[in-house]
N, CA, C and O atoms as a Maestro MAE file, in Angstrom:
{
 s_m_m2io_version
 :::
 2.0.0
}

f_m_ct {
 s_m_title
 :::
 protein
 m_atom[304] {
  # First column is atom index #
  i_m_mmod_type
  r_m_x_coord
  r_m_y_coord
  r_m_z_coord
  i_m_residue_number
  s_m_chain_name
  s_m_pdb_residue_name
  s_m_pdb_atom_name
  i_m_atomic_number
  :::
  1 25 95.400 98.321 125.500 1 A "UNK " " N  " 7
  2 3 95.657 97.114 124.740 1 A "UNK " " CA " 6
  3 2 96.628 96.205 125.490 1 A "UNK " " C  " 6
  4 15 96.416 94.996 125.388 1 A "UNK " " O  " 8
  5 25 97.761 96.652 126.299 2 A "UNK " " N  " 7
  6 3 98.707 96.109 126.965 2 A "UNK " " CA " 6
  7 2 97.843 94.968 127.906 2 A "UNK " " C  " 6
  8 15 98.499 93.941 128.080 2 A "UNK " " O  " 8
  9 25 96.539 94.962 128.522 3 A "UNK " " N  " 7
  10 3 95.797 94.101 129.233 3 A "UNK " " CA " 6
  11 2 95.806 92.895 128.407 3 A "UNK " " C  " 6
  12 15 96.102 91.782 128.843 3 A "UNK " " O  " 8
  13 25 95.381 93.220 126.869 4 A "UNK " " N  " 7
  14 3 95.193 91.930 126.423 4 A "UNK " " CA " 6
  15 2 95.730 91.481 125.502 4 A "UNK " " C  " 6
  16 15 95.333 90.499 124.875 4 A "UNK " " O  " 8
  17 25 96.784 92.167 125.255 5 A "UNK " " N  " 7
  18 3 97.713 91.659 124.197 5 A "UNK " " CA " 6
  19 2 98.762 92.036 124.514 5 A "UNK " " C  " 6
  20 15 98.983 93.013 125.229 5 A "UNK " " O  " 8
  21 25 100.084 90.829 123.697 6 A "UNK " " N  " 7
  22 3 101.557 91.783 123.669 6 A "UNK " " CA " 6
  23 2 101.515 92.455 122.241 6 A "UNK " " C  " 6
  24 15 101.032 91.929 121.238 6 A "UNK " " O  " 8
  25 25 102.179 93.874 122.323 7 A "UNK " " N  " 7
  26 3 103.200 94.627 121.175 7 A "UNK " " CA " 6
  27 2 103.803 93.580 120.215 7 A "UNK " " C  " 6
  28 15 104.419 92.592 120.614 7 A "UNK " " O  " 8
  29 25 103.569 93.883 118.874 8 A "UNK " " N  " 7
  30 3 103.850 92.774 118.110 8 A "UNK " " CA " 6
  31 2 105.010 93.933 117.496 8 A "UNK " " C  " 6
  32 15 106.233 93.797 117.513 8 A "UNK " " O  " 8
  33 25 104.261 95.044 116.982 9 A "UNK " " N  " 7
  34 3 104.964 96.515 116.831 9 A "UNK " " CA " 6
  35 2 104.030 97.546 116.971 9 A "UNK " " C  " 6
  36 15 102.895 97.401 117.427 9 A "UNK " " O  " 8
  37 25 104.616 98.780 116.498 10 A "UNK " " N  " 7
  38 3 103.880 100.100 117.129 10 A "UNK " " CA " 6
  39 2 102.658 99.525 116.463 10 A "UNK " " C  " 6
  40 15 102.397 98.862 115.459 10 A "UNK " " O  " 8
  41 25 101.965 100.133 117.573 11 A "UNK " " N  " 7
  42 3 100.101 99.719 117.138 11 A "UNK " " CA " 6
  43 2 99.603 98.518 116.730 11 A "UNK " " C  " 6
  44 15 98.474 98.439 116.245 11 A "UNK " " O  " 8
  45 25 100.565 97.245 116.919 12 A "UNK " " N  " 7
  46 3 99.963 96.172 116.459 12 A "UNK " " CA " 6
  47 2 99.983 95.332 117.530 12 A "UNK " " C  " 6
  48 15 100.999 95.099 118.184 12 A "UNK " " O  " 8
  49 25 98.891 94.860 117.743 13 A "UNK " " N  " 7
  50 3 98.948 93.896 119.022 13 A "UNK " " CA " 6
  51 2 98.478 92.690 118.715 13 A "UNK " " C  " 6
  52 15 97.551 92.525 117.922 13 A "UNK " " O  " 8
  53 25 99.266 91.470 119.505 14 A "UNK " " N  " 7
  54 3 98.793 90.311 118.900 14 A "UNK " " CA " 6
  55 2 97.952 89.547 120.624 14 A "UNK " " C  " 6
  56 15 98.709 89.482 121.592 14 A "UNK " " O  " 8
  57 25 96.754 89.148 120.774 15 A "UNK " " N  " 7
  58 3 96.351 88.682 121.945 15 A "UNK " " CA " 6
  59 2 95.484 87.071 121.844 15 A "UNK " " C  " 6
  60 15 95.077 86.544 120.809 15 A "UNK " " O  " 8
  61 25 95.407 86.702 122.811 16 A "UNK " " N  " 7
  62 3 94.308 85.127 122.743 16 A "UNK " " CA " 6
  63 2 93.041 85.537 123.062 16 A "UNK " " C  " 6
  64 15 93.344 85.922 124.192 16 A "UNK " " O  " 8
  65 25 92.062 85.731 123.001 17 A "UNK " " N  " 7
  66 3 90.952 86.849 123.688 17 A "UNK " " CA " 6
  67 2 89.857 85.242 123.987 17 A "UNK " " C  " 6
  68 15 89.895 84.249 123.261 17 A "UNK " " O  " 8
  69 25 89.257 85.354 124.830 18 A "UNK " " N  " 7
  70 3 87.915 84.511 124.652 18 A "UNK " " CA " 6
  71 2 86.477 85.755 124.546 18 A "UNK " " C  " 6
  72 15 86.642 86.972 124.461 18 A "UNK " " O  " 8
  73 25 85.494 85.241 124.570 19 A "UNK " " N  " 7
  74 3 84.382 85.956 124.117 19 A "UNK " " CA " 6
  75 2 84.419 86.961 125.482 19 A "UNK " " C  " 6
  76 15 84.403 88.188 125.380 19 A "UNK " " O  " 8
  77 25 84.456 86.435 126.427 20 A "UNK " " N  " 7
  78 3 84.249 87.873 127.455 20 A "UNK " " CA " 6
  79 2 85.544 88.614 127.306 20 A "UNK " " C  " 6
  80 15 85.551 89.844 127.365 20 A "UNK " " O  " 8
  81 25 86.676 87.901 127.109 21 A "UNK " " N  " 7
  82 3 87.913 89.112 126.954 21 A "UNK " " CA " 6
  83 2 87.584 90.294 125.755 21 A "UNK " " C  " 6
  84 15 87.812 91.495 125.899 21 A "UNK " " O  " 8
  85 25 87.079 89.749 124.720 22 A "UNK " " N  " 7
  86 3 86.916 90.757 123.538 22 A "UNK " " CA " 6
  87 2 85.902 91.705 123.404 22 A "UNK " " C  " 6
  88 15 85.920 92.764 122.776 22 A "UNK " " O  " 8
  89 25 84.634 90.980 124.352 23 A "UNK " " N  " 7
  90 3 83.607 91.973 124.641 23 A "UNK " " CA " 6
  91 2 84.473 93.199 125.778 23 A "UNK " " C  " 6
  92 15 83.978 94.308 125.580 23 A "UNK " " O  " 8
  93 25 85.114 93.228 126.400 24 A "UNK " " N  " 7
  94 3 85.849 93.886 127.160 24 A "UNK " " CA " 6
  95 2 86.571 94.485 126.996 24 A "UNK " " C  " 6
  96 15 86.787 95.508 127.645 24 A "UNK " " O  " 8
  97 25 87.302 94.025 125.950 25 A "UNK " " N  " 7
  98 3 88.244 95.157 125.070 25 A "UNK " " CA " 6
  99 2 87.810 95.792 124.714 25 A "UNK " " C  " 6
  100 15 88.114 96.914 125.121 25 A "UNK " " O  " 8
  101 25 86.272 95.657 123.213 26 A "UNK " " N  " 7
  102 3 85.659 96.320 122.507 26 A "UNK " " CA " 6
  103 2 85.183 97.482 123.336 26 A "UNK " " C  " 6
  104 15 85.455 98.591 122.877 26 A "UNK " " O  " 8
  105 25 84.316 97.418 124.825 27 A "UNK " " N  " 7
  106 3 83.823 97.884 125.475 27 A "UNK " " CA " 6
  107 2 85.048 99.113 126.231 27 A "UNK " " C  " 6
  108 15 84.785 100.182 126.783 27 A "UNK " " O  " 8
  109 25 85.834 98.738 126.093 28 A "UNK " " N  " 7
  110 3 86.854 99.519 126.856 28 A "UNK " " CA " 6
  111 2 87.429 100.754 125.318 28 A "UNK " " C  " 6
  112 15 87.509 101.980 125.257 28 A "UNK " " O  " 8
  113 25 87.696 99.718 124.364 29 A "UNK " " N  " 7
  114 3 88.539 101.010 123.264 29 A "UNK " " CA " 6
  115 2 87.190 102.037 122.947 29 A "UNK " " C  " 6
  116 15 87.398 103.218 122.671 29 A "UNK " " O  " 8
  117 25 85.736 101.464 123.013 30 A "UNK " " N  " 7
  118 3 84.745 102.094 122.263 30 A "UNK " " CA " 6
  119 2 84.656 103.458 123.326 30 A "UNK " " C  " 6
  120 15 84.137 104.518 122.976 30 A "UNK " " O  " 8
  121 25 85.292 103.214 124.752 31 A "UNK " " N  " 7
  122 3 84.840 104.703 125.485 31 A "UNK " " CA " 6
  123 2 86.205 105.588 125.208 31 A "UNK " " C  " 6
  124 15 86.267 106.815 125.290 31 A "UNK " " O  " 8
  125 25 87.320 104.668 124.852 32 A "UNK " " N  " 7
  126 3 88.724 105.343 124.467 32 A "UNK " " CA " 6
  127 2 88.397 106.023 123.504 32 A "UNK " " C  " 6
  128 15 87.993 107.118 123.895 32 A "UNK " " O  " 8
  129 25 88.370 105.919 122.423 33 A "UNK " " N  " 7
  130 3 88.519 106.029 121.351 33 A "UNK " " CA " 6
  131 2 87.702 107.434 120.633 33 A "UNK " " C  " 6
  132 15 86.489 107.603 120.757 33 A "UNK " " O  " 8
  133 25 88.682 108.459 119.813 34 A "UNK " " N  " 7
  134 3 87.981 109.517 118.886 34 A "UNK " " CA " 6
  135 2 86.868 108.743 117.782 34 A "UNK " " C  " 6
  136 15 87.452 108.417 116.749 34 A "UNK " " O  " 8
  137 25 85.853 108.496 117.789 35 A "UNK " " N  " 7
  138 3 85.229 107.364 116.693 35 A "UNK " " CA " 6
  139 2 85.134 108.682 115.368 35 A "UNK " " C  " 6
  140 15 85.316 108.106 114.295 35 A "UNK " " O  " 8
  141 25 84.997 109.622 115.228 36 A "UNK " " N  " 7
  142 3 85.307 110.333 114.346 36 A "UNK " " CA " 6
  143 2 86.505 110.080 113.485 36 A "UNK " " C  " 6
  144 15 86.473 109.794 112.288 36 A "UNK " " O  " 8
  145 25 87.559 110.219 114.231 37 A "UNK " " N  " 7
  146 3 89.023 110.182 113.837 37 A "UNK " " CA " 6
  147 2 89.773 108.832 114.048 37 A "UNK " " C  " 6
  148 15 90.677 108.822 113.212 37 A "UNK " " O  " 8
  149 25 89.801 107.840 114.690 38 A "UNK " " N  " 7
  150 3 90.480 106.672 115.370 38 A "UNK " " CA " 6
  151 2 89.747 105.814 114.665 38 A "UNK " " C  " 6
  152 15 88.721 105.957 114.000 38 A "UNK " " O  " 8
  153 25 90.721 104.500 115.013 39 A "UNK " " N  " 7
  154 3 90.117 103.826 114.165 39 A "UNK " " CA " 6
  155 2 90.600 102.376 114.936 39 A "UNK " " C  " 6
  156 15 91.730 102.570 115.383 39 A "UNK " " O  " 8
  157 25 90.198 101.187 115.202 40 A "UNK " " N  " 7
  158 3 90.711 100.102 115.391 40 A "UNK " " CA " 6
  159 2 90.029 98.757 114.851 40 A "UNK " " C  " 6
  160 15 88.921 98.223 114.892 40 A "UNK " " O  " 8
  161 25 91.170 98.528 114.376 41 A "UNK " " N  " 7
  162 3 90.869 96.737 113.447 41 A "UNK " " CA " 6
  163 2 90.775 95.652 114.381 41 A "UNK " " C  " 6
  164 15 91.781 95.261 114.973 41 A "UNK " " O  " 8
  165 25 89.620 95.121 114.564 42 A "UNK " " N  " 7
  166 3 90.588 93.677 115.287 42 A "UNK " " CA " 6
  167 2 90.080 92.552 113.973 42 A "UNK " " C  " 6
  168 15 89.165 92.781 113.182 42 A "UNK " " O  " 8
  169 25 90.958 91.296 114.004 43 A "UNK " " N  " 7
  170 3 91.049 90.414 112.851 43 A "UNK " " CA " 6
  171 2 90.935 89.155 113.926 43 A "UNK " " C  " 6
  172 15 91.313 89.108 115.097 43 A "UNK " " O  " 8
  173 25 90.322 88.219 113.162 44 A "UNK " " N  " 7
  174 3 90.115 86.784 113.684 44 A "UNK " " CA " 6
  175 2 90.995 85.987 112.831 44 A "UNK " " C  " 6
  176 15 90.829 85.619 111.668 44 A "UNK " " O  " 8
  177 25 92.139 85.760 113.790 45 A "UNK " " N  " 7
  178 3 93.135 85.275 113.091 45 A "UNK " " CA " 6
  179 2 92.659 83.477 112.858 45 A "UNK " " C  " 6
  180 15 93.451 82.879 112.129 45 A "UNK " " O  " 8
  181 25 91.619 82.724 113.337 46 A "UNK " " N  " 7
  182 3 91.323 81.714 113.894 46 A "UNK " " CA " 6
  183 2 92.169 80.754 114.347 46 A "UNK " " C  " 6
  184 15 93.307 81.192 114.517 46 A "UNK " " O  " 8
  185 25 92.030 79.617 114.601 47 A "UNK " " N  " 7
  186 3 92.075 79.452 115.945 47 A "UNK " " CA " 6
  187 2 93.589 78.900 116.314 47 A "UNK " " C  " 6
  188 15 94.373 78.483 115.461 47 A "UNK " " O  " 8
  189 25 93.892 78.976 117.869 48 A "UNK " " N  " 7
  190 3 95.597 79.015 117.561 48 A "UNK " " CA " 6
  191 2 96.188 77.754 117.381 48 A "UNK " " C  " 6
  192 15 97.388 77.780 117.106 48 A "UNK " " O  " 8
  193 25 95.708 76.784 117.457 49 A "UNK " " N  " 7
  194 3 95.886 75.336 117.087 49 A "UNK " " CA " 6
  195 2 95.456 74.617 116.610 49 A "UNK " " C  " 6
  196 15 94.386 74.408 117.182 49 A "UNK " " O  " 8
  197 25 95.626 73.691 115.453 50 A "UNK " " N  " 7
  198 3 94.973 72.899 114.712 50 A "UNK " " CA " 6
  199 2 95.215 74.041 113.403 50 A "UNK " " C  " 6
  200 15 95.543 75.228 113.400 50 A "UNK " " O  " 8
  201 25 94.792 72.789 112.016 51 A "UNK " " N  " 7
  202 3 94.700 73.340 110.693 51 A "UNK " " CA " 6
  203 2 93.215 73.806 110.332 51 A "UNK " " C  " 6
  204 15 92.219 73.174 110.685 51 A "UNK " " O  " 8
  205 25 93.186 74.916 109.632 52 A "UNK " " N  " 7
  206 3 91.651 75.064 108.744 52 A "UNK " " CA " 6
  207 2 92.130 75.836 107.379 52 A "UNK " " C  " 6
  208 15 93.256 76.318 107.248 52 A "UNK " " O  " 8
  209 25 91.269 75.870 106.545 53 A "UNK " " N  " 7
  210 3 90.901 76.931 105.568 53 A "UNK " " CA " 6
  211 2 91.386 78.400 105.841 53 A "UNK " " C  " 6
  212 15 90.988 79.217 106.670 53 A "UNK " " O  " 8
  213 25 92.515 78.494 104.745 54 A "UNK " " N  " 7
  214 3 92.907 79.784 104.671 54 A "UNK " " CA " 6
  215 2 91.777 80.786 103.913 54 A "UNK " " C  " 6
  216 15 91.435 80.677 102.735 54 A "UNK " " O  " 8
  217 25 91.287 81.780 104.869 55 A "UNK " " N  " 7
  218 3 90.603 82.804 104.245 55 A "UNK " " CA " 6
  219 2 90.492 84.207 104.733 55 A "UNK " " C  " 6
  220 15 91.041 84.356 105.825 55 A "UNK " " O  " 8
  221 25 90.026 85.113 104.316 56 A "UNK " " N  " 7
  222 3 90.437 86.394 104.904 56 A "UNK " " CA " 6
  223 2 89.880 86.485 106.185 56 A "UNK " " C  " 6
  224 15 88.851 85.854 106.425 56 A "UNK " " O  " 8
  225 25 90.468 87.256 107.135 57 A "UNK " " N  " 7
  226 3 90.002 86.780 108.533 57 A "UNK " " CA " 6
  227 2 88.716 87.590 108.909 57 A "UNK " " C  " 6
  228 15 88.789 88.733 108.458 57 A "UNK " " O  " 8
  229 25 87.835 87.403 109.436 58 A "UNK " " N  " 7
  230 3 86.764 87.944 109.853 58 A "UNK " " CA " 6
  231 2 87.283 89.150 110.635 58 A "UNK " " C  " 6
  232 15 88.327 89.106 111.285 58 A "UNK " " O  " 8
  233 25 86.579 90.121 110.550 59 A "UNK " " N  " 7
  234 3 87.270 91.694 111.206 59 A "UNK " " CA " 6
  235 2 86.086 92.403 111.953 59 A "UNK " " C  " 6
  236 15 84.914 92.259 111.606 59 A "UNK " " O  " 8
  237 25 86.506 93.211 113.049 60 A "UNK " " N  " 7
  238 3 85.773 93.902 113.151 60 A "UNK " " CA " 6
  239 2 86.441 95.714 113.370 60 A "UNK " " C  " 6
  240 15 87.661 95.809 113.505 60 A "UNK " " O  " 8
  241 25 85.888 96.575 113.383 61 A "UNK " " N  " 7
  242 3 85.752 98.217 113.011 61 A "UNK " " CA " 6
  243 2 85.224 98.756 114.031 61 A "UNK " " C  " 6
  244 15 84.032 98.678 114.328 61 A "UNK " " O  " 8
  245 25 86.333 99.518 114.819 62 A "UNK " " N  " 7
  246 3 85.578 100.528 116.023 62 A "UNK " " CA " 6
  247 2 85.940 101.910 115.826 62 A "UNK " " C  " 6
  248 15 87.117 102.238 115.679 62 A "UNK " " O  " 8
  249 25 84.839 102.867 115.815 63 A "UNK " " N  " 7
  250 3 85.334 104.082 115.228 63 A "UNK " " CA " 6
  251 2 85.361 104.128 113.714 63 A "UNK " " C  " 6
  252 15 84.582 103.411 113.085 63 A "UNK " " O  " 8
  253 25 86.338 105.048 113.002 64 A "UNK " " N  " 7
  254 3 86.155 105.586 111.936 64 A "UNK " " CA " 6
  255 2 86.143 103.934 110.737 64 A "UNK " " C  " 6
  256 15 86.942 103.029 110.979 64 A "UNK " " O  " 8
  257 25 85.419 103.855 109.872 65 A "UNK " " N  " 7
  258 3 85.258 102.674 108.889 65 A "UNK " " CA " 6
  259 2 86.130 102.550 108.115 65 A "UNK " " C  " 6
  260 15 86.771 103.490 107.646 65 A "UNK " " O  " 8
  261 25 86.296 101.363 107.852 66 A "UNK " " N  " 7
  262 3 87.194 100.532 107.120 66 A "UNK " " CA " 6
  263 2 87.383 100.764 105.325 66 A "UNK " " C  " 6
  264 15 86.720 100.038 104.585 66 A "UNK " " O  " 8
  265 25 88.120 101.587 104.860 67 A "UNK " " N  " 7
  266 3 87.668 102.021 103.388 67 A "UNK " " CA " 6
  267 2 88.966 101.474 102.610 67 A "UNK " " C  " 6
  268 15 89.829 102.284 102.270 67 A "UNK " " O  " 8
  269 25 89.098 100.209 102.350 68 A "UNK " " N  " 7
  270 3 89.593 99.523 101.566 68 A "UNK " " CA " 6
  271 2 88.705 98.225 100.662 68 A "UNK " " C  " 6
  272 15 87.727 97.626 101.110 68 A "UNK " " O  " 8
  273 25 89.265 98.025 99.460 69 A "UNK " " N  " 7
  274 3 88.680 96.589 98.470 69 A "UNK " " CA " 6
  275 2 89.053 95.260 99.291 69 A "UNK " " C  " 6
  276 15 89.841 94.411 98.875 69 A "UNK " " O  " 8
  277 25 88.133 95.181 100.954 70 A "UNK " " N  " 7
  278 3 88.795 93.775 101.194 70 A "UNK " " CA " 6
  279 2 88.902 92.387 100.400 70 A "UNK " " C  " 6
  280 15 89.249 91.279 100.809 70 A "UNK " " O  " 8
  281 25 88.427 92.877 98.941 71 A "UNK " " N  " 7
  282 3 88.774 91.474 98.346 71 A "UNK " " CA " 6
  283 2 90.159 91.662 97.854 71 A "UNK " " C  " 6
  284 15 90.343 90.822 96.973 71 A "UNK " " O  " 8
  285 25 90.965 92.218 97.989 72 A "UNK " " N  " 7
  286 3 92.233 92.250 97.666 72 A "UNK " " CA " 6
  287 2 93.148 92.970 98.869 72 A "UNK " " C  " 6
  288 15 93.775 94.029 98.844 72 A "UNK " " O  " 8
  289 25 92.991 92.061 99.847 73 A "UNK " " N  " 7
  290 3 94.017 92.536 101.212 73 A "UNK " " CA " 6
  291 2 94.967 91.757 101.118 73 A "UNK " " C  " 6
  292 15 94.901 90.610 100.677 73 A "UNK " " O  " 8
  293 25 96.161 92.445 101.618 74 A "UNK " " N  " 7
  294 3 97.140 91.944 101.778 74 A "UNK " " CA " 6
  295 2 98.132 91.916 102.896 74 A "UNK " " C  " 6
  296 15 99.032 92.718 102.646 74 A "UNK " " O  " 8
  297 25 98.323 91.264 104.098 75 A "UNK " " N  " 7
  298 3 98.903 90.876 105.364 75 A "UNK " " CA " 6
  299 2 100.010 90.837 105.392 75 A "UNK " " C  " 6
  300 15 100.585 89.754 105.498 75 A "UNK " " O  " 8
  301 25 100.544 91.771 105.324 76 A "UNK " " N  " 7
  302 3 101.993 91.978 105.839 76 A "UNK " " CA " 6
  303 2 102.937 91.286 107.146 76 A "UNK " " C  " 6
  304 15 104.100 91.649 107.327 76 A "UNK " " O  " 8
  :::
 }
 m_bond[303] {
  # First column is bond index #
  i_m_from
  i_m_to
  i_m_order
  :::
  1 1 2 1
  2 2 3 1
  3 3 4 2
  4 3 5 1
  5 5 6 1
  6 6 7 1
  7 7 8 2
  8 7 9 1
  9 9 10 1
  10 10 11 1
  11 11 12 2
  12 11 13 1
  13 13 14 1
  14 14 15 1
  15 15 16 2
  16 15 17 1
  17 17 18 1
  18 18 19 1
  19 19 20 2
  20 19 21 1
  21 21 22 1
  22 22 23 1
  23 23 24 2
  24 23 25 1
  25 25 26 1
  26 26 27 1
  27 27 28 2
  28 27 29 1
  29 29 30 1
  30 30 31 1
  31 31 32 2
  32 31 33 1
  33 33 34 1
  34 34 35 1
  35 35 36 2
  36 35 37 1
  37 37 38 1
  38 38 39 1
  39 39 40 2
  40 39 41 1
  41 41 42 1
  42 42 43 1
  43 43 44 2
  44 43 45 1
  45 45 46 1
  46 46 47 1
  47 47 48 2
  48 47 49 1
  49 49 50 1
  50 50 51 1
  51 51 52 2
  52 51 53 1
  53 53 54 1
  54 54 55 1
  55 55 56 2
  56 55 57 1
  57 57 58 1
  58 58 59 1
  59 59 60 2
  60 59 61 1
  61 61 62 1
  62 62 63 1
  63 63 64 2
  64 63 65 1
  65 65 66 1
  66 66 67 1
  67 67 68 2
  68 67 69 1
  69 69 70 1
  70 70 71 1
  71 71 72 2
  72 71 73 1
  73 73 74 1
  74 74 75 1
  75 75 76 2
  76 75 77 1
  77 77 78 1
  78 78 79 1
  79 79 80 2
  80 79 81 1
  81 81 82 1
  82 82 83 1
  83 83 84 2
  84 83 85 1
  85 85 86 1
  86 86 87 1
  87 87 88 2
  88 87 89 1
  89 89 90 1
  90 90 91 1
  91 91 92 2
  92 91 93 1
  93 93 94 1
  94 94 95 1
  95 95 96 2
  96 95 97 1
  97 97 98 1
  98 98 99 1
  99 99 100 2
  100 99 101 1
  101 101 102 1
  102 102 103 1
  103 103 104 2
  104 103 105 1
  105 105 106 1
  106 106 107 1
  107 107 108 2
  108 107 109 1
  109 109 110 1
  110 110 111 1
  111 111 112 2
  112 111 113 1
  113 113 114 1
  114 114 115 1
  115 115 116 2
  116 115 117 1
  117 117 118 1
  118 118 119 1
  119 119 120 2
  120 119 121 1
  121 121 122 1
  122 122 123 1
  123 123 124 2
  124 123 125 1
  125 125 126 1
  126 126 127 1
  127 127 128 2
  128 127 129 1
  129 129 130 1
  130 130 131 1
  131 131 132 2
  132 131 133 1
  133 133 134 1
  134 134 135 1
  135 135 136 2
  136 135 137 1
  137 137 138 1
  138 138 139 1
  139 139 140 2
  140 139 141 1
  141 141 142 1
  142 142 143 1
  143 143 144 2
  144 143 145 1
  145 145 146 1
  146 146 147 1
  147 147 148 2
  148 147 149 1
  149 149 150 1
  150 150 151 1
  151 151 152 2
  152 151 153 1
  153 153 154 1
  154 154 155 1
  155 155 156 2
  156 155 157 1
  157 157 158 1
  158 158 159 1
  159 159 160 2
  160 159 161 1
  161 161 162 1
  162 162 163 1
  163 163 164 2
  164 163 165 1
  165 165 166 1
  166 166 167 1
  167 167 168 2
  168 167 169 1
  169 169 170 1
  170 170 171 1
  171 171 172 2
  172 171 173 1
  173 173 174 1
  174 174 175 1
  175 175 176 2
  176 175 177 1
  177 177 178 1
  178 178 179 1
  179 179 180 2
  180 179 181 1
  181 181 182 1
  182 182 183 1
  183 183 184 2
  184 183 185 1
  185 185 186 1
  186 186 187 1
  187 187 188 2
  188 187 189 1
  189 189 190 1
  190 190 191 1
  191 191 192 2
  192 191 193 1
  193 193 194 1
  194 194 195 1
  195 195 196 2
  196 195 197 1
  197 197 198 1
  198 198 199 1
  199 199 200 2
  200 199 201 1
  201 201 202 1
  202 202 203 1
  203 203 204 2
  204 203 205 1
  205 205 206 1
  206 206 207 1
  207 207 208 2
  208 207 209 1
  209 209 210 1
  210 210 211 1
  211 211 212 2
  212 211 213 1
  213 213 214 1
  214 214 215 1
  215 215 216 2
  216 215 217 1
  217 217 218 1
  218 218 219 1
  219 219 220 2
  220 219 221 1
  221 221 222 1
  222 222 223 1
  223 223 224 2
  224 223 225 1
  225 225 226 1
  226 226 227 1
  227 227 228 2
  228 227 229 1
  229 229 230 1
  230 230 231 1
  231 231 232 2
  232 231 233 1
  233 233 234 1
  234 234 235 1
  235 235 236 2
  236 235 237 1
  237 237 238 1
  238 238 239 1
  239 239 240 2
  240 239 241 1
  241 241 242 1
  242 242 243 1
  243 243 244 2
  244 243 245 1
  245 245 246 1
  246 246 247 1
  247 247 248 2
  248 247 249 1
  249 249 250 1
  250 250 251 1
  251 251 252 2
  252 251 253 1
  253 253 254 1
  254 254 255 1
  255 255 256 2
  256 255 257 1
  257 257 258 1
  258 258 259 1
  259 259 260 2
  260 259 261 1
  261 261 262 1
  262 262 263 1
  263 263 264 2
  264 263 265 1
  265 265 266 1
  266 266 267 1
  267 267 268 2
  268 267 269 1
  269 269 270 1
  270 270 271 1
  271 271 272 2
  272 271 273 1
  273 273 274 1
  274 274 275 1
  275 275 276 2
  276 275 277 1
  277 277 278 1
  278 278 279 1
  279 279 280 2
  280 279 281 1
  281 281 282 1
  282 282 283 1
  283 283 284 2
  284 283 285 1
  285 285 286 1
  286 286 287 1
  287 287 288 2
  288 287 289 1
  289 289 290 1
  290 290 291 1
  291 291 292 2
  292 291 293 1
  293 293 294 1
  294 294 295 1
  295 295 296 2
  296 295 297 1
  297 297 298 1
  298 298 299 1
  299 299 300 2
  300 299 301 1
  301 301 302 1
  302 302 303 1
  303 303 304 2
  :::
 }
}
């Protein structure tokens, strides 16, 4: 993760990705990763400048699935 993001805190990384950076990540954690047991979120925070519509961020799930009511998330 250190390639494409900084440590925001343990396990949370905050990065700018463009479409080949994220295909690259994905491609890289998916050979890392226990997909049984592990689990990684990435969130589309959109975009880093300019205003839009606050809404829950588009996500994606590598490895073990996502088992929460995302209609009631909450971002710490």
């Amino acid at each position: 993760m250190r390639d494409f993001g900084q440590p925001v805190q343990y396990s949370v990384f905050l990065a700018r990705l463009s479409d080949a950076q994220k295909a690259e990540l994905t491609r890289r954690l998916g050979h890392t990763i226990h997909h049984e047991e592990d689990q990684v979120l990435l969130f589309d925070l959109g975009r880093a400048h300019g205003q839009h519509e606050i809404e829950l961020p588009s996500h994606e799930v590598i490895g073990r699935s996502l088992e929460c009511d995302t209609r009631r998330v909450v971002v710490l």
